[in-house]
VOSEMAR-259003 format. One record per residue: residue number from 1; z, y, x of N, C-alpha, C, CB in turn. Coordinates in steps of 0.001 Angstrom, whole numbers. Glycine has a CB too. Example, Ala and Ser with C-alpha at 12.3 -4.5 7.8 and 13.67 -1.06 7.14 Angstrom:
2
ROZA	1	7800	-5690	13190	7800	-4500	12300	7800	-3300	13200	9046	-4473	11308
ROZA	2	7080	-2250	12850	7140	-1060	13670	7870	30	12900	5725	-598	14084
//
This chain:
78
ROZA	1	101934	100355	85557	102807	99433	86250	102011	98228	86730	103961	98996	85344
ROZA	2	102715	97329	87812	101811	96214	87949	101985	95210	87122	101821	95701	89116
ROZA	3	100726	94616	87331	101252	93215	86177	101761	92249	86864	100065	92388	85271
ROZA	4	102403	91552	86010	103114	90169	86734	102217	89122	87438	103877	89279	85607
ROZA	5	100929	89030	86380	99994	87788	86529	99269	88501	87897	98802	87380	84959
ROZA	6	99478	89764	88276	98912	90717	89509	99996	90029	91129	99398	92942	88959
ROZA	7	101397	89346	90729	101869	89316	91639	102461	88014	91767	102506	90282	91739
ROZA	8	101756	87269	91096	101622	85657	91171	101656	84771	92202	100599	85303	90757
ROZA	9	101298	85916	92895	101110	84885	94296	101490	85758	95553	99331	84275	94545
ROZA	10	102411	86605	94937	102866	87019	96203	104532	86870	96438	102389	88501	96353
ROZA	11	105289	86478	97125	107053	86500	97193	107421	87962	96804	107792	86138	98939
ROZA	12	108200	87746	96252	109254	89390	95601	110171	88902	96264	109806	89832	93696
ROZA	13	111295	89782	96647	112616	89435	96663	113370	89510	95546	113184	90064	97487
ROZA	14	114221	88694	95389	115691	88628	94406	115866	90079	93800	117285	88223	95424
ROZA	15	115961	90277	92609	116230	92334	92338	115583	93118	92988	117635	93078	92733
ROZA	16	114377	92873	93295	113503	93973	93411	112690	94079	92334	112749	93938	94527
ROZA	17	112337	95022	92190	111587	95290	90700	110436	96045	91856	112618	96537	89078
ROZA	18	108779	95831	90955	107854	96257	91945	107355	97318	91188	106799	95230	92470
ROZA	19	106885	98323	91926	106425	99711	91657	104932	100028	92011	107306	100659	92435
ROZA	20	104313	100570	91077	102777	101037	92312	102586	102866	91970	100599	99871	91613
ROZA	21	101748	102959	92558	101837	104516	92611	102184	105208	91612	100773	105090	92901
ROZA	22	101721	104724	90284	102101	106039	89378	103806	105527	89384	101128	106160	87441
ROZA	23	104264	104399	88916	105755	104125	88675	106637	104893	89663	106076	102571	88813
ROZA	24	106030	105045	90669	107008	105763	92235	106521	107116	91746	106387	105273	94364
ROZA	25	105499	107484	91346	105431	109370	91501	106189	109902	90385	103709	110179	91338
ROZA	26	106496	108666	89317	107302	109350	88050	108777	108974	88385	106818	108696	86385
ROZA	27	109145	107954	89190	110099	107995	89942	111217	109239	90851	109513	107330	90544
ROZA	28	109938	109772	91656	110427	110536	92361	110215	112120	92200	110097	110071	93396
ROZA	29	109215	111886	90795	108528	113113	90407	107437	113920	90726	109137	113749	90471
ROZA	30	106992	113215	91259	105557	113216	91134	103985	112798	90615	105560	113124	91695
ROZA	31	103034	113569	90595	101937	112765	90094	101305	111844	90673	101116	113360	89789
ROZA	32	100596	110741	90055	99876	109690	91038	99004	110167	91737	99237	108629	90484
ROZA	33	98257	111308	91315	97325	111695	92279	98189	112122	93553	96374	112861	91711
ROZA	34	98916	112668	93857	100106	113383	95180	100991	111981	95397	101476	115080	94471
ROZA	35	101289	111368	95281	101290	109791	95835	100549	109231	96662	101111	108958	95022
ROZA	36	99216	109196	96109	97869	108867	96707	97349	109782	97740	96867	108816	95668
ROZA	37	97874	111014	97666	97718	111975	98440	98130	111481	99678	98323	113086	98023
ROZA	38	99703	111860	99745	100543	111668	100795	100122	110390	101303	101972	111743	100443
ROZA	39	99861	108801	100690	99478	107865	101223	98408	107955	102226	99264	107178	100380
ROZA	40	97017	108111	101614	95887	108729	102624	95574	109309	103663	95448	109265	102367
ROZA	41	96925	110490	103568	97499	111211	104826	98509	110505	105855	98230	112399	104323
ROZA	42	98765	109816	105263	100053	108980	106374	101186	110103	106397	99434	108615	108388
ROZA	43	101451	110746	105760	102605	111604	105228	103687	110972	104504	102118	112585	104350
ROZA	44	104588	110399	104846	105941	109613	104419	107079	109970	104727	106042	108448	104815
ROZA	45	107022	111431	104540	107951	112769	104247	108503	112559	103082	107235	114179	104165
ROZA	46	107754	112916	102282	108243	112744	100930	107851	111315	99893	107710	114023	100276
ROZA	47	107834	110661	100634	107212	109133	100135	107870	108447	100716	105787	108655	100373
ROZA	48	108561	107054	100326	108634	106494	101337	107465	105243	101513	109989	106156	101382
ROZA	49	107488	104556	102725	105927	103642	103247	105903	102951	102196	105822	102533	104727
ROZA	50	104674	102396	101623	104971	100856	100831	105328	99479	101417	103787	100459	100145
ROZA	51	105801	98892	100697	106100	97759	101302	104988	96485	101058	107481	97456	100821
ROZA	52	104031	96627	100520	103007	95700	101086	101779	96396	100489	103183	94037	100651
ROZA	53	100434	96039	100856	99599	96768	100887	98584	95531	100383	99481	97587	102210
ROZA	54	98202	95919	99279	97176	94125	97956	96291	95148	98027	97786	93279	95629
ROZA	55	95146	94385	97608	93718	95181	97181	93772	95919	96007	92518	94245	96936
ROZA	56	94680	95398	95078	94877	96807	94146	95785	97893	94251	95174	96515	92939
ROZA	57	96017	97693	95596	97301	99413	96090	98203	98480	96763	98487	100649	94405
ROZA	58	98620	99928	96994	100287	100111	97424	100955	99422	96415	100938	101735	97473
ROZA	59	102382	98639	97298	103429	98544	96245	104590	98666	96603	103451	97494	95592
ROZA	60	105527	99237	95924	107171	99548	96313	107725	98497	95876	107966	100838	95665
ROZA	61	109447	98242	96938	110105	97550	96014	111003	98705	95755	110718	96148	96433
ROZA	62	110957	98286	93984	112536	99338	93167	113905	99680	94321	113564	98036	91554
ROZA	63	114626	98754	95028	115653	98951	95630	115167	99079	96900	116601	98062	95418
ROZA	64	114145	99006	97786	113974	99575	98837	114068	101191	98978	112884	99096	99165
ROZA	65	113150	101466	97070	112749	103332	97383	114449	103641	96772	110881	104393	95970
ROZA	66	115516	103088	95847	116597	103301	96288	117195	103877	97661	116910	102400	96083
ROZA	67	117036	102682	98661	117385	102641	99788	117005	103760	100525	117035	101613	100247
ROZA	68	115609	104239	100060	115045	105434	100721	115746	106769	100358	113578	105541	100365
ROZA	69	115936	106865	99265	116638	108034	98781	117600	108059	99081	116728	108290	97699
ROZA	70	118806	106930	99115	119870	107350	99754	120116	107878	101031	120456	106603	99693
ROZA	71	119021	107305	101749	118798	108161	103323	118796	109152	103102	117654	108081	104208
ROZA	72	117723	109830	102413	117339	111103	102211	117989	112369	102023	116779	111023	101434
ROZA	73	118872	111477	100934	120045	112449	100223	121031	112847	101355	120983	111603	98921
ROZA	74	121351	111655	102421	122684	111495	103424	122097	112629	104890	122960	109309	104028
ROZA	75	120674	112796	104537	120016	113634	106057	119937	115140	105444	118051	112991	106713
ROZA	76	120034	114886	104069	119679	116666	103454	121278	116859	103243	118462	116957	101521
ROZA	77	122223	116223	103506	123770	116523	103413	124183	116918	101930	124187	117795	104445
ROZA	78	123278	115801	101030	123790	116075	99512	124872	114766	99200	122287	116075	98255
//
């Protein structure tokens, strides 16, 4: 997970909780390595983009990749 003292200096929004690759691949069920995969590739099929990009990675916000899945779910007609 990231550390806090890692995001010290960057704005979060209100209820977002922040994610980095492994937290999103166990998230969505996947491994960090196939996270990192799909990232590298610009494949955001099954990923969704990160929302900011620090020298130590990618990072999600918690209720954005919400937000993503509910798309997901509403285009696969579940």
């Amino acid at each position: 997970m990231v550390k806090e003292a890692d995001l010290n200096w960057i704005e979060v929004p209100e209820d977002y909780e922040v994610l980095d690759a492994t937290a999103l691949g166990k998230r969505l069920g996947f491994k960090r390595d196939t996270v990192l995969a799909y990232l590298s590739r610009r494949t955001f099929r099954r990923i969704p983009r990160p929302n900011r990009q620090l020298v130590m990675g990618p990072i999600w916000y918690e209720k954005s990749v919400r937000e993503w899945e509910a798309r997901e779910d509403r285009a696969r007609g579940e």
